[in-house]
Backbone as a printed PyTorch tensor [residue, N CA C, xyz], in Angstrom:
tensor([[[-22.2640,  18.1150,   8.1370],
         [-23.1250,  16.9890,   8.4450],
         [-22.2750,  15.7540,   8.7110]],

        [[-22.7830,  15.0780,   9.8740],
         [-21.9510,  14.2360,  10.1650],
         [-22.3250,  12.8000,   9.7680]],

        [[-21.2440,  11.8280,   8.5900],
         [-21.6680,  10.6160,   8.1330],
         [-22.2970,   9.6410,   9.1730]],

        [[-22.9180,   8.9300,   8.9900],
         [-23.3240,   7.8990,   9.1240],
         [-22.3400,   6.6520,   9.1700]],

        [[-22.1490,   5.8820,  10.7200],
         [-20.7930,   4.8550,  10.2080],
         [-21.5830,   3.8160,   9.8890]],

        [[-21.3390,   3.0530,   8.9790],
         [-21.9050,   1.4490,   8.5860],
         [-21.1900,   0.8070,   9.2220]],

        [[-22.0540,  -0.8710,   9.4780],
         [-21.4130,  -1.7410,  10.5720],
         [-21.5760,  -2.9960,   8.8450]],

        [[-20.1780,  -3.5730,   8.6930],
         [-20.7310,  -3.9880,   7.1140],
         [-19.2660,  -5.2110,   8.1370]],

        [[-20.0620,  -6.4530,   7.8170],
         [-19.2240,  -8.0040,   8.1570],
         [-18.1630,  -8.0880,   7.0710]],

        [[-17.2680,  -8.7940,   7.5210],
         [-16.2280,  -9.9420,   6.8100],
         [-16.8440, -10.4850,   5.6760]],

        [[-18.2120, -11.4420,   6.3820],
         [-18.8770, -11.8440,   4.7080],
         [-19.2610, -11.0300,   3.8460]],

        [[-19.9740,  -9.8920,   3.9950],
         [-20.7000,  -8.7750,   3.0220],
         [-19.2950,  -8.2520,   2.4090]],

        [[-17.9320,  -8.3390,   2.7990],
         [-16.7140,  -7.6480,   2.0710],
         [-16.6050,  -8.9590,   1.0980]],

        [[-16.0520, -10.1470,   1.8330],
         [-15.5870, -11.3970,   1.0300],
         [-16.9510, -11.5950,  -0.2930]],

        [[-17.9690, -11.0440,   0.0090],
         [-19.1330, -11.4620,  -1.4790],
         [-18.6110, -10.4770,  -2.4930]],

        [[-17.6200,  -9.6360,  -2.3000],
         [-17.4290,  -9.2560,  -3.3750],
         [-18.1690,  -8.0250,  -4.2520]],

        [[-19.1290,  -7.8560,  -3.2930],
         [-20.5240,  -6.7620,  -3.4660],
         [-20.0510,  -5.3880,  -3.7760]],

        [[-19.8680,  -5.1230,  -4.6570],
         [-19.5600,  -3.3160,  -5.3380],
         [-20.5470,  -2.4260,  -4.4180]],

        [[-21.6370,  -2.4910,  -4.1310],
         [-21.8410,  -1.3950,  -3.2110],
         [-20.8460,  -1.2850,  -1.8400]],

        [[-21.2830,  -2.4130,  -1.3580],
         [-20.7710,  -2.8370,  -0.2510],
         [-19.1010,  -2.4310,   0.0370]],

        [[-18.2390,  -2.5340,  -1.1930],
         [-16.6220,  -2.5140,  -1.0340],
         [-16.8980,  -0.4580,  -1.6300]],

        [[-17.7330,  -0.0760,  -2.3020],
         [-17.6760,   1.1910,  -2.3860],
         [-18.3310,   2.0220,  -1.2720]],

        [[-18.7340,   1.4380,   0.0570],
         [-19.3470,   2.5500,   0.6390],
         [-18.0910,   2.2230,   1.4250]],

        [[-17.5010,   0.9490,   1.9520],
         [-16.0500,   0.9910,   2.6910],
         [-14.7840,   2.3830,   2.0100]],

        [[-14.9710,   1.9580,   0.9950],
         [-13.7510,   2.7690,   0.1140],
         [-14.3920,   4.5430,   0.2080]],

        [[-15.3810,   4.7690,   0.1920],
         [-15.8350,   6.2530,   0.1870],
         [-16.0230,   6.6730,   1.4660]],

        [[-16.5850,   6.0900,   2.6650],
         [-16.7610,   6.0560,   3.7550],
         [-15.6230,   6.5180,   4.3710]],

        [[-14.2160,   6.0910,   3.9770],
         [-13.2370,   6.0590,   4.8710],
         [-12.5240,   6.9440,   3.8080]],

        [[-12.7260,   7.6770,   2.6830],
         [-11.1480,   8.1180,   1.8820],
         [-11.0640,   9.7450,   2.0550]],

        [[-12.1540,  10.4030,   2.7090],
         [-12.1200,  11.5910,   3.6140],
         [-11.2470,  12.0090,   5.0180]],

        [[-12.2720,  10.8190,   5.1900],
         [-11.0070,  10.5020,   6.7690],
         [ -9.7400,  10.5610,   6.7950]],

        [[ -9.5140,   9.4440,   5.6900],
         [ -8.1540,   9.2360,   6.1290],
         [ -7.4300,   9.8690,   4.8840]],

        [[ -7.3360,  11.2000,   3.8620],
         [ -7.0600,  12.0580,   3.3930],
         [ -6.3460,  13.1090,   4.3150]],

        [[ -7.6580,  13.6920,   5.3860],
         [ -7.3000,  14.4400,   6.4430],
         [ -6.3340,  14.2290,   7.2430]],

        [[ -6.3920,  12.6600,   7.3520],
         [ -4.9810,  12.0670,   8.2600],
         [ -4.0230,  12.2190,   7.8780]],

        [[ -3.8330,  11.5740,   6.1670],
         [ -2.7640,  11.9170,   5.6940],
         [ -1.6920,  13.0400,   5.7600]],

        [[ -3.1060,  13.8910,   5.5470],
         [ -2.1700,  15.1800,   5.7550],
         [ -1.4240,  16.0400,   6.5020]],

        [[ -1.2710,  15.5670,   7.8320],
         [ -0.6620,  15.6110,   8.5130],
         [  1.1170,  15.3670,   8.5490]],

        [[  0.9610,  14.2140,   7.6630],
         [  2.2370,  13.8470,   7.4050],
         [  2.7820,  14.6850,   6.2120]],

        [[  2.6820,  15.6660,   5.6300],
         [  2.9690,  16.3780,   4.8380],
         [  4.0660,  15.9090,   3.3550]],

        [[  3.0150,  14.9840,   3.3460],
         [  3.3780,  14.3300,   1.5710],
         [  2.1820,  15.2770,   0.8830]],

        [[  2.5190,  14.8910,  -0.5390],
         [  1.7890,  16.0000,  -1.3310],
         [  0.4130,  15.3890,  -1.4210]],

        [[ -0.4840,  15.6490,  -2.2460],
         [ -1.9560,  15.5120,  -2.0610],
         [ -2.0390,  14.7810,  -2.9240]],

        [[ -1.3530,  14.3570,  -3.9890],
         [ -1.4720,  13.4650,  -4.6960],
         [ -0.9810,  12.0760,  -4.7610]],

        [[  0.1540,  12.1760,  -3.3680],
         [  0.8630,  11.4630,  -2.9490],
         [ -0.0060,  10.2360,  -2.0970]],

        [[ -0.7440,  11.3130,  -0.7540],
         [ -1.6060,  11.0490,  -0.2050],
         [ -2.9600,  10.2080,  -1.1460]],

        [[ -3.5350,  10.0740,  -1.7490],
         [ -4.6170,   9.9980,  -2.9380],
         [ -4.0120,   8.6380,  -3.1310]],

        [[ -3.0570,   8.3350,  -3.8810],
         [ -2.2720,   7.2830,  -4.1630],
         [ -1.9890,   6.1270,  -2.9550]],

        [[ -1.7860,   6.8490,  -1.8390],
         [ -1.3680,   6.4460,  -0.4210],
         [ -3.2350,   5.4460,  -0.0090]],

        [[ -3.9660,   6.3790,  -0.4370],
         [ -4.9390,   5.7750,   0.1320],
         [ -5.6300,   4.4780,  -0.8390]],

        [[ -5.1860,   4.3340,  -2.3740],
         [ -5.7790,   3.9180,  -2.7380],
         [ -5.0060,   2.4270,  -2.9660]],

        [[ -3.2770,   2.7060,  -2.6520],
         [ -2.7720,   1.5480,  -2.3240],
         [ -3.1130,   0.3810,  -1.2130]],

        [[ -3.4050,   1.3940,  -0.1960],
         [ -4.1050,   0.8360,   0.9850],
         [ -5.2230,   0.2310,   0.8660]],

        [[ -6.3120,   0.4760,   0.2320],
         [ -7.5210,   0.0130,   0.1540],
         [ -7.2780,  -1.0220,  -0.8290]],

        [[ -6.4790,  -1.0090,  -1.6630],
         [ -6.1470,  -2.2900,  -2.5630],
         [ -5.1830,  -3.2030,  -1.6960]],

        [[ -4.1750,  -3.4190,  -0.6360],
         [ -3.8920,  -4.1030,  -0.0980],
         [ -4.9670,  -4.7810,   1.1610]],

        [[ -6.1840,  -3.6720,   1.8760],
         [ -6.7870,  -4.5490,   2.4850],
         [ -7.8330,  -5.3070,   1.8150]],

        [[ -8.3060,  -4.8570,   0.0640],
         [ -9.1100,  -5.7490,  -0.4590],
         [ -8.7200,  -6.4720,  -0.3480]],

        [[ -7.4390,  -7.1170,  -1.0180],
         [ -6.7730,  -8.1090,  -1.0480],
         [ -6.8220,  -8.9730,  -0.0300]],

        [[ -6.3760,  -8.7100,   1.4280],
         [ -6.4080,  -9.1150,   2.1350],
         [ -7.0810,  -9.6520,   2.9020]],

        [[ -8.6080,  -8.9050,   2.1680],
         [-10.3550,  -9.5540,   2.5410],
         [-10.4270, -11.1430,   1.6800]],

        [[ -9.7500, -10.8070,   0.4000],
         [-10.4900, -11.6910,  -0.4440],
         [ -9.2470, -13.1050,  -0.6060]],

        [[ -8.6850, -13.0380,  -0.1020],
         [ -7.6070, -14.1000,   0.2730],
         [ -7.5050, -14.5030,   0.9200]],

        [[ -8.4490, -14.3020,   1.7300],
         [ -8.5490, -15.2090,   3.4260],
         [ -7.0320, -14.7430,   4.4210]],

        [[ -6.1200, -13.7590,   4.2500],
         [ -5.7820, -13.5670,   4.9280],
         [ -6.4780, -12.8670,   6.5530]],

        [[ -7.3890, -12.2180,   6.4410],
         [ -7.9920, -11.5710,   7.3440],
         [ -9.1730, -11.9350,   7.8040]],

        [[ -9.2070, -13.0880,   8.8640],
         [-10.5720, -14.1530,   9.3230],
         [-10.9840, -13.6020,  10.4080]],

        [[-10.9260, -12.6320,  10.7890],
         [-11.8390, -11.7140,  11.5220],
         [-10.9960, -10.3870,  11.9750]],

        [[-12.0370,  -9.3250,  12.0900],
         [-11.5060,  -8.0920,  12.6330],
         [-11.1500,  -7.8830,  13.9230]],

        [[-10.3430,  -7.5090,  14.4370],
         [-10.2430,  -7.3630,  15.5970],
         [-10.2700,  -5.5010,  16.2460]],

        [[-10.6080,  -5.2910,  15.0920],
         [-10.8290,  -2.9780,  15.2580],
         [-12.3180,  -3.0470,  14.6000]],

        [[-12.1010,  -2.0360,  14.3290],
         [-13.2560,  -1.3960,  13.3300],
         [-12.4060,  -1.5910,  11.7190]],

        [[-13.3200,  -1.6380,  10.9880],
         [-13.1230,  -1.6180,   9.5890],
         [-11.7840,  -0.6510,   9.1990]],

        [[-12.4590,   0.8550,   9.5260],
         [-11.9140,   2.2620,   9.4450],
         [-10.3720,   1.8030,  10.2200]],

        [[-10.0050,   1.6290,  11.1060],
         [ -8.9370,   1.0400,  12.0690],
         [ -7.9860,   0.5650,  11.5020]],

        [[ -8.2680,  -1.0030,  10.6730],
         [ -7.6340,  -1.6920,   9.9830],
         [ -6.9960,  -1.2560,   8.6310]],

        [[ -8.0580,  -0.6060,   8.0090],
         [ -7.5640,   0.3920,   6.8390],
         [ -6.5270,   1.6010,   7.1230]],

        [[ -6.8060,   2.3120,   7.8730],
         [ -6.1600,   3.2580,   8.9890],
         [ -4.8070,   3.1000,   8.6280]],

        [[ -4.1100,   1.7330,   9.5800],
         [ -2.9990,   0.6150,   9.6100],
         [ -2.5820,   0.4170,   8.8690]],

        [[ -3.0830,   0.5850,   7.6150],
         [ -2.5120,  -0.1540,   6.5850],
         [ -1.2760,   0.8430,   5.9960]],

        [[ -2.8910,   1.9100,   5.5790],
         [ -2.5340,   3.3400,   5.3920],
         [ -1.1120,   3.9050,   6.1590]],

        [[ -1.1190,   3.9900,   7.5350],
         [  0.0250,   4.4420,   7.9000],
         [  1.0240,   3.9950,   7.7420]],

        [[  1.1190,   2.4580,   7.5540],
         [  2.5310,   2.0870,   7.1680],
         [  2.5320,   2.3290,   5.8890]],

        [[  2.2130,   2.9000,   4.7040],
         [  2.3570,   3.2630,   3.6900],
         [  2.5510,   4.2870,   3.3540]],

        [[  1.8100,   5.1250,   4.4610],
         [  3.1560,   6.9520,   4.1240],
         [  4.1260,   6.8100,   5.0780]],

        [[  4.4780,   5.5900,   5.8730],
         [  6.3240,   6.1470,   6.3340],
         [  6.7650,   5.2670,   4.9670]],

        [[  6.7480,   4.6640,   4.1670],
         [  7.2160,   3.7340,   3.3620],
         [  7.3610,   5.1080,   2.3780]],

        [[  6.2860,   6.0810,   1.6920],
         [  6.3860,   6.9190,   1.2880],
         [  7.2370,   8.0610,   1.8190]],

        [[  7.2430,   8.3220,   3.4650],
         [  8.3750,   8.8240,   3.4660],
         [ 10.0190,   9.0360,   3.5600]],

        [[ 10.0540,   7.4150,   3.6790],
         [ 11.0470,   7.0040,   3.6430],
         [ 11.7490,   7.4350,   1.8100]],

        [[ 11.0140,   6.8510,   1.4400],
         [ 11.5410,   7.0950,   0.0210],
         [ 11.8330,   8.2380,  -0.5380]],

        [[ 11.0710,   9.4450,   0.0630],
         [ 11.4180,  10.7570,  -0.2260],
         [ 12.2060,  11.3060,   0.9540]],

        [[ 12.7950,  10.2570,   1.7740],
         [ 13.8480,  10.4310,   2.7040],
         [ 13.3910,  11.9030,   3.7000]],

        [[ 11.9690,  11.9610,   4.0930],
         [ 11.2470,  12.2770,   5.2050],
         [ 11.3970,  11.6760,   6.3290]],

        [[ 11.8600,  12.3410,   7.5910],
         [ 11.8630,  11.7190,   9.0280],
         [ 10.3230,  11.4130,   9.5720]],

        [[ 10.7630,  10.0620,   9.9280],
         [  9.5900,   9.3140,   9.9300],
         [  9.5840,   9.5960,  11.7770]],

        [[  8.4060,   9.8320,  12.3430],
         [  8.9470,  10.2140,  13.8610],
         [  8.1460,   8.8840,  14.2550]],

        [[  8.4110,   8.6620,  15.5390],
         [  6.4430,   7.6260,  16.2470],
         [  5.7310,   8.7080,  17.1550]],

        [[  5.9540,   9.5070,  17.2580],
         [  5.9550,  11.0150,  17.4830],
         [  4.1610,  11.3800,  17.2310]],

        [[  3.8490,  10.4630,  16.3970],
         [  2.4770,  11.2920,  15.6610],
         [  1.4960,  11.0750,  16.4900]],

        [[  0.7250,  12.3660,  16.3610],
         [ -0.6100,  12.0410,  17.3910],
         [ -1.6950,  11.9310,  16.1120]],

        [[ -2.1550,  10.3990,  16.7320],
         [ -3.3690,   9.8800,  15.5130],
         [ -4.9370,  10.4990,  16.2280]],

        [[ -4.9970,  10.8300,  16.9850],
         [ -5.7330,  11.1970,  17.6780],
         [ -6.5040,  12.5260,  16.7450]],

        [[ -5.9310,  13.3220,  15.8980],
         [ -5.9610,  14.5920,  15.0140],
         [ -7.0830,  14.1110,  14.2390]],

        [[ -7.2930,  12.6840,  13.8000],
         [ -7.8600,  12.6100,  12.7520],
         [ -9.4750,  12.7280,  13.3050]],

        [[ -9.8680,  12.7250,  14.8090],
         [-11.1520,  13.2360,  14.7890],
         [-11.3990,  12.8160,  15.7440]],

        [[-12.6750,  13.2810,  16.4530],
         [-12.9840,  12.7230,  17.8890],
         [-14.1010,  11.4020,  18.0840]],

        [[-14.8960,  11.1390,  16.6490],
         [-15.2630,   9.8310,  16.4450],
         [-14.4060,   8.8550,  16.2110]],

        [[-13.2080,   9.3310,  15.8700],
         [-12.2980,   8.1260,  15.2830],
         [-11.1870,   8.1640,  16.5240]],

        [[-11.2710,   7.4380,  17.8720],
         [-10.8450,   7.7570,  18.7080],
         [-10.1370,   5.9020,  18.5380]],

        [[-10.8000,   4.8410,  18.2270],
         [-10.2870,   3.6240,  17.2490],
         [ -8.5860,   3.8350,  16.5750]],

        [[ -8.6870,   5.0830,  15.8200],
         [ -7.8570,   4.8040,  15.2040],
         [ -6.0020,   5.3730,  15.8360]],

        [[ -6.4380,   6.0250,  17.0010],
         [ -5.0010,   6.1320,  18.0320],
         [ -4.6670,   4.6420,  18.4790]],

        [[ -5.4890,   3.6720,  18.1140],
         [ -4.8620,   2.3300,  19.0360],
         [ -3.6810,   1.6500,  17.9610]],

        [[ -3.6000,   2.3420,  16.7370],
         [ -2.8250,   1.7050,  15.7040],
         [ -1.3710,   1.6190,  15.9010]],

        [[ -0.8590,   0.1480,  16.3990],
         [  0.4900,   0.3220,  16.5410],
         [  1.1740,  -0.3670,  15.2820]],

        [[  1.9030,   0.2800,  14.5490],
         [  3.1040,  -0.1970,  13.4760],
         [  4.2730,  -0.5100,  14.2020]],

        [[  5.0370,  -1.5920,  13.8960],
         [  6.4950,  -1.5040,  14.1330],
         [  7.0310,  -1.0620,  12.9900]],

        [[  7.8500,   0.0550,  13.5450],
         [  8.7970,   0.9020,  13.0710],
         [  9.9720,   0.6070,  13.2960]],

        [[ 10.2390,  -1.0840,  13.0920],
         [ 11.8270,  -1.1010,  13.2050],
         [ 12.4390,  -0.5440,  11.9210]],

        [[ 14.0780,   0.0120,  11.6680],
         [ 14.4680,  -0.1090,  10.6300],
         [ 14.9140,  -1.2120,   9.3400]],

        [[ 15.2080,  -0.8660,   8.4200],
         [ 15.1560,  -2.0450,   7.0970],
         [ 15.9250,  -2.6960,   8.0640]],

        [[ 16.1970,  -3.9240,   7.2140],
         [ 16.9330,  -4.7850,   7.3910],
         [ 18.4790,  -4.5650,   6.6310]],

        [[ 19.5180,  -5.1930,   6.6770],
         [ 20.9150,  -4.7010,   5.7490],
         [ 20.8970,  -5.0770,   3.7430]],

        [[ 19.6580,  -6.3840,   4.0840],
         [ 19.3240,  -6.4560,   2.6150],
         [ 17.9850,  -5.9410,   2.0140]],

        [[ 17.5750,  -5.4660,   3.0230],
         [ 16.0460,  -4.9150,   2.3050],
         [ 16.7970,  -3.4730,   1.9000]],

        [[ 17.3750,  -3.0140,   2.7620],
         [ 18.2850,  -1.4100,   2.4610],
         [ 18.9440,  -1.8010,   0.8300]],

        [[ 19.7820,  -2.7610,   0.7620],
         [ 20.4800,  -2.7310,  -0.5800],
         [ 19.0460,  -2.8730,  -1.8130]],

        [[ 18.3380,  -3.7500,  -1.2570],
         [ 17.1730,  -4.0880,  -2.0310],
         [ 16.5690,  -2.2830,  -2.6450]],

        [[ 16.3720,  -1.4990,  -1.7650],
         [ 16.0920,  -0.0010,  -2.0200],
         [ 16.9200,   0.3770,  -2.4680]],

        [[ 17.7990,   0.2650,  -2.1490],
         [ 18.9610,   1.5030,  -2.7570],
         [ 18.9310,   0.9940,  -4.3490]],

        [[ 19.0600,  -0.4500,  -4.3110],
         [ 19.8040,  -0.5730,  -6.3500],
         [ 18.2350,  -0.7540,  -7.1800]],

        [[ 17.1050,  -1.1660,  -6.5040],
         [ 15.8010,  -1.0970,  -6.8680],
         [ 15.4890,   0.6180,  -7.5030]],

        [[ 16.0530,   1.1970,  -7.2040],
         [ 15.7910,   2.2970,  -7.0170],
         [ 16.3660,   2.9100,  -8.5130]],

        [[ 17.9170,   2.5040,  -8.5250],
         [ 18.5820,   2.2240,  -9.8560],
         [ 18.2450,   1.9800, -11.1850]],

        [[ 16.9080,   1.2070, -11.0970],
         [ 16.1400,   0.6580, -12.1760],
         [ 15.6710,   1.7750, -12.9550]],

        [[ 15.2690,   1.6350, -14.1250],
         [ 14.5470,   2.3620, -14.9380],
         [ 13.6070,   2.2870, -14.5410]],

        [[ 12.3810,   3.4060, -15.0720],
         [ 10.9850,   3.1870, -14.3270],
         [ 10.4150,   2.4760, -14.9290]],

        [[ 10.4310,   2.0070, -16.1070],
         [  9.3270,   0.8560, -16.7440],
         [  9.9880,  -0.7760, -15.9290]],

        [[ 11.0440,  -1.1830, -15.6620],
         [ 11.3660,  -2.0350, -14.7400],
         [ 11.1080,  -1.8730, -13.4780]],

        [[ 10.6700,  -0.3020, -12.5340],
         [ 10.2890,  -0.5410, -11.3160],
         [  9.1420,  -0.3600, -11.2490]],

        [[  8.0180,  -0.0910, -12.7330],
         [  6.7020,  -0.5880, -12.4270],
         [  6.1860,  -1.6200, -12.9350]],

        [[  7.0400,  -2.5020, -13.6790],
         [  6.6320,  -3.8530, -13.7000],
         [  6.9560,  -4.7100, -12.6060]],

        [[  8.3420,  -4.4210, -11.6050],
         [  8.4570,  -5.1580, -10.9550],
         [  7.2550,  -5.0990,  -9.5520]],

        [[  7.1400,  -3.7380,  -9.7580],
         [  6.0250,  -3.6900,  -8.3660],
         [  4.6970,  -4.2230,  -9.0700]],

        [[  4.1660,  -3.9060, -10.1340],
         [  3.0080,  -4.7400, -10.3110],
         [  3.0190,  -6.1160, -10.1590]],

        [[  4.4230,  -6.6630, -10.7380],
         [  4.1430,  -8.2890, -10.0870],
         [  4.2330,  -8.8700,  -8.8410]],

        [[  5.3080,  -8.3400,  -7.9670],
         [  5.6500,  -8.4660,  -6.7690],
         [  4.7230,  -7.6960,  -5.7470]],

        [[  4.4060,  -6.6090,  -5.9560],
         [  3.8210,  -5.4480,  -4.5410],
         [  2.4920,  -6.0290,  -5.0410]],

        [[  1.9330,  -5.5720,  -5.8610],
         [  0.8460,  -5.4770,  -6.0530],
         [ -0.2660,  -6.9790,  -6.3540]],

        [[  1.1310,  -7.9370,  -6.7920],
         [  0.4660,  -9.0930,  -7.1260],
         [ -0.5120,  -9.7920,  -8.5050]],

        [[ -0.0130,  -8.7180,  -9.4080],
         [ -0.5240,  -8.4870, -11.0180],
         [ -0.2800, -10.0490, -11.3180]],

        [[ -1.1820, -10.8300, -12.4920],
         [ -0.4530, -11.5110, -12.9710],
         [  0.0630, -11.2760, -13.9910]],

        [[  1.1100, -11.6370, -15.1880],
         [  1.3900, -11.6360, -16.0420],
         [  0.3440, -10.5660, -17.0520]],

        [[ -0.6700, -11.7220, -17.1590],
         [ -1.5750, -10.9460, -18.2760],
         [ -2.4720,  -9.5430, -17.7660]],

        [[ -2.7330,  -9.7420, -16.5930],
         [ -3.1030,  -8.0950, -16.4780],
         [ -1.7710,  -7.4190, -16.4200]],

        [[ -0.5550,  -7.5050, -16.2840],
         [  0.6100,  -6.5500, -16.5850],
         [  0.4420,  -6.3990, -18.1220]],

        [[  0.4230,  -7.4420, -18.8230],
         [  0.6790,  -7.2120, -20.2990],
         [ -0.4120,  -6.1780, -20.6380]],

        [[ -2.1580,  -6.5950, -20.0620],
         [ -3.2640,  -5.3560, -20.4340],
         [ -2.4600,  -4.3880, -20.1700]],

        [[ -2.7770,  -3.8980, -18.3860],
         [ -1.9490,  -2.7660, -17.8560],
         [ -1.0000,  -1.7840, -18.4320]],

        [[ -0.5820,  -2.2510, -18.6370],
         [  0.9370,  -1.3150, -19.2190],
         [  1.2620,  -1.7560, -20.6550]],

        [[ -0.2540,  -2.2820, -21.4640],
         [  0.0790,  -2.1670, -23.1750],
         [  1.4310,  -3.2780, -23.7470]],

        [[  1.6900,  -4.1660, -23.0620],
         [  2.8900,  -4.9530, -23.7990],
         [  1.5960,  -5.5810, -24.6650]],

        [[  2.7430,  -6.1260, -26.0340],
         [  2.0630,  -7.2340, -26.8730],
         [  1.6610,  -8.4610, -26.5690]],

        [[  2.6790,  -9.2150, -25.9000],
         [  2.4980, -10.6300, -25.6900],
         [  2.8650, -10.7870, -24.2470]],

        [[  2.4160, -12.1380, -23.7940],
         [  2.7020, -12.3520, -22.4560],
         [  4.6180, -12.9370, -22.1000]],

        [[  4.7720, -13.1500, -23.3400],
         [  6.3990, -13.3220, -23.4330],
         [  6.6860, -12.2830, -23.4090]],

        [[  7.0550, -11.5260, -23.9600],
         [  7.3460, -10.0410, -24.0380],
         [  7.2310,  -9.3890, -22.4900]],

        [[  6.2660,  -9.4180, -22.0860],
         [  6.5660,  -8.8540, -19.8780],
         [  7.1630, -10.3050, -19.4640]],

        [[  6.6140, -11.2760, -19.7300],
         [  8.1820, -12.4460, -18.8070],
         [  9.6950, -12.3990, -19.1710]],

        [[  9.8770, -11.3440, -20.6590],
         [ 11.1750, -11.7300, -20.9510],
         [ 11.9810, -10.2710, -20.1340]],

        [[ 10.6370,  -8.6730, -20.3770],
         [ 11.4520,  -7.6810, -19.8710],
         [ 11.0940,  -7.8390, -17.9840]],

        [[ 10.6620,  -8.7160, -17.4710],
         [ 10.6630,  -8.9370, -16.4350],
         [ 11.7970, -10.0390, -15.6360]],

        [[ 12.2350, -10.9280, -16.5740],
         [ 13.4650, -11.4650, -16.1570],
         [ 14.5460, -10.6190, -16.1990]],

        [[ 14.7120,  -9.9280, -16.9590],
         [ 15.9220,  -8.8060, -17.6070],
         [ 16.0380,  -7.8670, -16.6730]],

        [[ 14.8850,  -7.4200, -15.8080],
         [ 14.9120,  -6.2070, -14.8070],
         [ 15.4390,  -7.3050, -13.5780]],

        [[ 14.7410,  -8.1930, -13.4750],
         [ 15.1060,  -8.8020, -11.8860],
         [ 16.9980,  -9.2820, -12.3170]],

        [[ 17.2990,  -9.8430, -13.6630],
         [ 18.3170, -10.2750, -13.4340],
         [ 19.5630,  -8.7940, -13.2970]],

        [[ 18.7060,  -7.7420, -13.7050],
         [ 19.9570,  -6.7990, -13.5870],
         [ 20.1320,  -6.0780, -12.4920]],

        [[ 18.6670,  -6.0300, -11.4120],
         [ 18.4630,  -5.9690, -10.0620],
         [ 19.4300,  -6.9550,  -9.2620]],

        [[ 19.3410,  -8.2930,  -9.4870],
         [ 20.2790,  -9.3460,  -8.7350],
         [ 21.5760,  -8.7780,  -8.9750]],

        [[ 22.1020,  -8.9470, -10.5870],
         [ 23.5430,  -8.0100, -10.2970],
         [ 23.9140,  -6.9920,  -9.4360]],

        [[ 23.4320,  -6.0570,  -9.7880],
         [ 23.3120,  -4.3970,  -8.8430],
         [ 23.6240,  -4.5650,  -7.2340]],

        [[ 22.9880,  -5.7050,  -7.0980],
         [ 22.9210,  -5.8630,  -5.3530],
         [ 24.4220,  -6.6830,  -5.2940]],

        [[ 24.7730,  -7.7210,  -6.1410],
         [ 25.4600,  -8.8660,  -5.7180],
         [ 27.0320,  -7.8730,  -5.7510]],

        [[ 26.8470,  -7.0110,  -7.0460],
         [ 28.1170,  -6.1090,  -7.1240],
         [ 28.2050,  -5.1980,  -6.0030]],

        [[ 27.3320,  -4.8830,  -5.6630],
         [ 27.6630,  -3.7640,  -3.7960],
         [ 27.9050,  -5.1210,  -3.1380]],

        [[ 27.3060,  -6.1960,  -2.5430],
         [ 27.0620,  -7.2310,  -1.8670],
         [ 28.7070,  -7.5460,  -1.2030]],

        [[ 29.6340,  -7.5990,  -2.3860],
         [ 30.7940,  -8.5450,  -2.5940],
         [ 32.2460,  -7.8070,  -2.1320]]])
C-alpha cells in the first residue's frame, strides 16, 4: 500500500507540534532506510544515520536556519542524510564514490536524485582534527560530540550521560579538548 505524502509548512514544523514533527520523522524513516542501504553500512548504522539527520534538520527548522524550502521536505532530509553516511563512511574508511544512483530509492521519490553534496575532500586540519579526535577515549569523544556536533548544553550532557555536577562535564570537557589541542599541535609542529 502506497503512503500517502503530506504537504506540512515551515510554520506547522517551527510550532513545534509532536504530531506534526512525528508524521515528518515516520513518513520519511522507511524511505530513506531503503536508501541507506544501498550504501552498505550496517543496519544499525543506517538507523543511527537517520536519526542524526532528522535531529540536525529539526534543529535547523527550529533555529531559523532554514526560512524556506526550496525541495520537498523528504529532499531536504534526504541531503542531510547523505552527507552523513559518506561522513560514516569515511570513518569506517569506505570509498565514498559520486557514483551513486539516488534514483534507487523509488519512482515517487524522483525529488530526491536532484541532491547535490559537495564532496570535496577534508581540509589538512579537519584531517588532523580526525585522525587525533579519533585518539580520544570514548567518554571524551562522546562528550565532545554532544557539545560541539550535536549542540547539548552542559546540563543536558550532565542528565545525558549521568555526570554529578555541571562542573564535573566542564572540567572533563576542558581536559578532553585540552588533550585534543595537544595531540594535534604535537603532529602540527
Amino acid at each position: 500500500m502506497q503512503e500517502k505524502s503530506i504537504d506540512i509548512s515551515l510554520e506547522e514544523l517551527r510550532s513545534g507540534s509532536e504530531k506534526v514533527l512525528k508524521q515528518v520523522y515516520e513518513q520519511n524513516r522507511d524511505k530513506f532506510l531503503n536508501f541507506a542501504r544501498r550504501y552498505n553500512l550496517s543496519e544499525e548504522e543506517n538507523i543511527d544515520v537517520y536519526q542524526d539527520a532528522y535531529i540536525v534538520f529539526y534543529d535547523n527548522i527550529m533555529s531559523g536556519k532554514v526560512e524556506k524550502f526550496t525541495s520537498s521536505i523528504s529532499t531536504y532530509l534526504f541531503g542531510i542524510g547523505k552527507y552523513l553516511i559518506f561522513e560514516q563512511m569515511r570513518k569506517n574508511k569506505k570509498v565514498v564514490s559520486s557514483e551513486y544512483d539516488l534514483s534507487i530509492v523509488g519512482e515517487e521519490d524522483e525529488l530526491v536524485s536532484t541532491i547535490d553534496i559537495d564532496e570535496k575532500g577534508l581540509t589538512p586540519e579537519q584531517e588532523l582534527l580526525q585522525k587525533h579526535f579519533a585518539t580520544l577515549g570514548k567518554k571524551c569523544q562522546d562528550l565532545l560530540k554532544l557539545f560541539y556536533y550535536r549542540g547539548f548544553t552542559i546540563n543536558e550532557i550532565m542528565e545525558a550521560e549521568n555526570y554529578n555536577t555541571e562542573n564535573v562535564v566542564k572540567a572533563a570537557k576542558s581536559r578532553c579538548m585540552k588533550s585534543l589541542r595537544e595531540r594535534i599541535q604535537e603532529n602540527a609542529c
